[in-house]
C-alpha positions as CSV (number, residue, x, y, z in Angstrom):
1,X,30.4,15.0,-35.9
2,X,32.0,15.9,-32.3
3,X,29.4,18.3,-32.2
4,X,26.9,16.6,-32.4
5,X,28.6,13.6,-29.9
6,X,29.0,16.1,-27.0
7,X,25.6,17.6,-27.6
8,X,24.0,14.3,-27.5
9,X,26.6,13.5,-24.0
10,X,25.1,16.4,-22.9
11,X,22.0,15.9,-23.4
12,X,21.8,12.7,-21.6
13,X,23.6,13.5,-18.8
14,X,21.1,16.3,-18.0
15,X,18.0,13.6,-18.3
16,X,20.1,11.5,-16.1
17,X,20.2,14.6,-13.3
18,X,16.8,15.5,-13.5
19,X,16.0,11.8,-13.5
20,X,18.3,11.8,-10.4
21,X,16.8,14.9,-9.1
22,X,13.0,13.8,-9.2
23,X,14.0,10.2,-7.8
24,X,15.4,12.2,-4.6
25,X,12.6,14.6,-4.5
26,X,9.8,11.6,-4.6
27,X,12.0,9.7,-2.0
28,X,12.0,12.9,0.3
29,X,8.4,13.5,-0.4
30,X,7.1,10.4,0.4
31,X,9.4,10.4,3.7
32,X,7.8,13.8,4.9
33,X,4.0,12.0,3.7
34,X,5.1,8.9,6.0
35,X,5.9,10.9,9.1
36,X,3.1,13.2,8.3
37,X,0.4,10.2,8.4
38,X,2.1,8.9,11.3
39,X,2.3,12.2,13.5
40,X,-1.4,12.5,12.3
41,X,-2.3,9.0,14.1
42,X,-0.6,9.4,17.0
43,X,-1.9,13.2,17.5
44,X,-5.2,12.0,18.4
45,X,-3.5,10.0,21.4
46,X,-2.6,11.9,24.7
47,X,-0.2,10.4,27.3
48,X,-1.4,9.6,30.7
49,X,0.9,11.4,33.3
50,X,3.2,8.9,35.4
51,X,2.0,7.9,38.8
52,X,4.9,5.5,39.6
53,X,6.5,2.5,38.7
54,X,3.0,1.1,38.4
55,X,1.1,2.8,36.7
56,X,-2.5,1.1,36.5
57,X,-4.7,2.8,34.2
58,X,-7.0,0.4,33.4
59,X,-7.7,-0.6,36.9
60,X,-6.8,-3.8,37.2
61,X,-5.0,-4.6,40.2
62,X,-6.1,-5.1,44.0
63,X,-4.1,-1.6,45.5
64,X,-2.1,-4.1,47.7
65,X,-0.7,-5.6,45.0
66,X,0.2,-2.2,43.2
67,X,1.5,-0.7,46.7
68,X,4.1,-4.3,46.2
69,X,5.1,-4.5,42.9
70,X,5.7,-0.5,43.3
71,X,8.0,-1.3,46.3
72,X,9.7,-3.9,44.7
73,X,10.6,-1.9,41.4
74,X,11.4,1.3,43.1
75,X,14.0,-0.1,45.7
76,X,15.3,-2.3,42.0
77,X,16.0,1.3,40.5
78,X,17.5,2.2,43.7
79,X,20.0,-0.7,43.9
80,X,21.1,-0.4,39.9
81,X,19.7,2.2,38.4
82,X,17.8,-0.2,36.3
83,X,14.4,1.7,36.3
84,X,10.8,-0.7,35.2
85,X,7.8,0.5,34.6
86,X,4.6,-1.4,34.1
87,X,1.4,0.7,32.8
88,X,-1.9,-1.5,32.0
89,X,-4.1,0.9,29.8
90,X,-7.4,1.0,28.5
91,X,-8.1,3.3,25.9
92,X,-10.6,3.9,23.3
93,X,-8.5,5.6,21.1
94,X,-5.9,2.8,20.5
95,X,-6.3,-0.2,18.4
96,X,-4.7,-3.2,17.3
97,X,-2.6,-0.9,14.9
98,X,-1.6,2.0,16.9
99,X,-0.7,0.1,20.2
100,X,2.9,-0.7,19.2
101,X,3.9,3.1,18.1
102,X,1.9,4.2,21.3
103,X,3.9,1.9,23.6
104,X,7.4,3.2,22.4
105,X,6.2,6.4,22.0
106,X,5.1,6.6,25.6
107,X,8.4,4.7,26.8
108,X,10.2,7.8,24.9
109,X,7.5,10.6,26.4
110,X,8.1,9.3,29.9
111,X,11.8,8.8,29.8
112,X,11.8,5.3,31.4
113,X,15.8,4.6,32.6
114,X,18.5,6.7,32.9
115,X,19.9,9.3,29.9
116,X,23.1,7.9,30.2
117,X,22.4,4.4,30.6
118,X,19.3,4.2,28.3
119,X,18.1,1.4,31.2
120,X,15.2,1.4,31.1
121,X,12.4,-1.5,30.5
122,X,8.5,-0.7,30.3
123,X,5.9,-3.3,30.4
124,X,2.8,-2.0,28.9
125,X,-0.7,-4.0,28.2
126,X,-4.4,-3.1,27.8
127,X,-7.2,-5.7,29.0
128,X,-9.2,-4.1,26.5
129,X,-7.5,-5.1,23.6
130,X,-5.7,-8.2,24.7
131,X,-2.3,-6.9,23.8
132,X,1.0,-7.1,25.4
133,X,4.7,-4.9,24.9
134,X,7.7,-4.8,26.4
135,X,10.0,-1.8,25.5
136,X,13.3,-1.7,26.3
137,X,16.2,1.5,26.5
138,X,19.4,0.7,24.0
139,X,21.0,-0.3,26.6
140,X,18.8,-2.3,28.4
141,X,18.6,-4.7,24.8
142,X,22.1,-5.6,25.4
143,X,20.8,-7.6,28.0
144,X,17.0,-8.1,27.6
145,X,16.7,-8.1,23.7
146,X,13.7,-8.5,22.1
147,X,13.7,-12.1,21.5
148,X,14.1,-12.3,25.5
149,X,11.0,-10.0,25.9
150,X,8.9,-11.8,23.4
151,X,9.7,-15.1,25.5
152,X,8.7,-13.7,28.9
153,X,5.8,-12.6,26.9
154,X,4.9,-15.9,25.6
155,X,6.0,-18.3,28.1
156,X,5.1,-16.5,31.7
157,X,3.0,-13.3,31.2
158,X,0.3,-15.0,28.6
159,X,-0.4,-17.7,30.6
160,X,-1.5,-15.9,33.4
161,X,-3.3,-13.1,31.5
162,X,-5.0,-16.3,29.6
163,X,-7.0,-17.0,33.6
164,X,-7.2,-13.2,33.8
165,X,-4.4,-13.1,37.0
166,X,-2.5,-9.6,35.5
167,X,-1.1,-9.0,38.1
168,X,0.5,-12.4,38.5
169,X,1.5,-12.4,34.7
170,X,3.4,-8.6,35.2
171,X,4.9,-9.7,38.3
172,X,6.4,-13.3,37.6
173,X,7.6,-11.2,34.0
174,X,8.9,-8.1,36.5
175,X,11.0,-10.9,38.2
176,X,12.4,-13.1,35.6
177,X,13.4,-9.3,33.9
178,X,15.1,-8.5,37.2
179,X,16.7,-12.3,36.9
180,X,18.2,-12.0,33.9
181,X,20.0,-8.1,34.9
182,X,20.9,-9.4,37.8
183,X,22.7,-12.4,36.6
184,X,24.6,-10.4,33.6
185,X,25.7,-7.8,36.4
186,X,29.7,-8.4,37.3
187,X,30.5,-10.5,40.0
């Protein structure tokens, strides 16, 4: 009878294992198929290279204007390190599903901010599709977090993009970001 006990212990403790063992294997699978489909997307997508702080791919600003907000961002990284870059795209590979893992993935590519800091704060939109991101470096969402970018979005960019002014949208967003560092610096 003990026999038989232990046999039948033993038993289901090795369909508990290989249940284990094929639970962790379909886990791991489908984690490999995820990146795999999502490598796949993004493959088709090539980065632009960087110009400067502005980066206006989709032609959309007067050069004056880009020659400014250029000035204004570059002598902002000089000052604190802080680095902002604003690229305006147009391209028909993206969509309304790939835009967001293109934005972050081009943030990443270009290496907006500092390596120590993680600073850095990327405002990215495309005409085309009528979208709209701001990225932001780790430690750059200690002070700008999402919720921050998401208002500047909605309540000073959007407005102006809605009568087609970009460049007033970016630039009024560029200074309420530079605001908000600027008041959480030490005094």
């Amino acid at each position: 009878m003990h026999t038989l006990k232990l046999n039948i212990m033993k038993n289901y403790l090795l369909i508990i294992l290989f249940l284990l063992t094929f639970h962790i294997h379909n886990a791991y699978t489908q984690e490999i198929e995820t990146k795999t489909k999502t490598e796949q997307k993004n493959s088709t997508l090539t980065f632009p290279e960087k110009i400067g702080y502005v980066n206006d791919f989709a032609k959309v600003f007067d050069s004056l204007k880009v020659v400014s907000l250029n000035e204004k961002l570059k002598n902002f990284d000089k000052q604190t390190t802080n680095q902002i870059v604003v690229i305006s795209i147009n391209d028909d590979k993206l969509n309304q599903d790939n835009f967001d893992d293109y934005v972050i993935d081009l943030s990443n590519h270009w290496g907006v901010g500092t390596a120590e800091k993680n600073n850095g704060l990327t405002f990215v939109f495309s005409p085309q599709l009528r979208r709209m991101r701001i990225t932001t470096g780790l430690g750059t969402q200690e002070i700008i977090t999402d919720e921050i970018c998401a208002e500047i979005i909605k309540n000073i960019i959007i407005p102006e993009f809605k009568k087609e002014k970009y460049f007033e949208g970016i630039n009024k967003g560029v200074d309420e970001c530079i605001r908000i560092w600027k008041d959480a610096e030490p005094k």
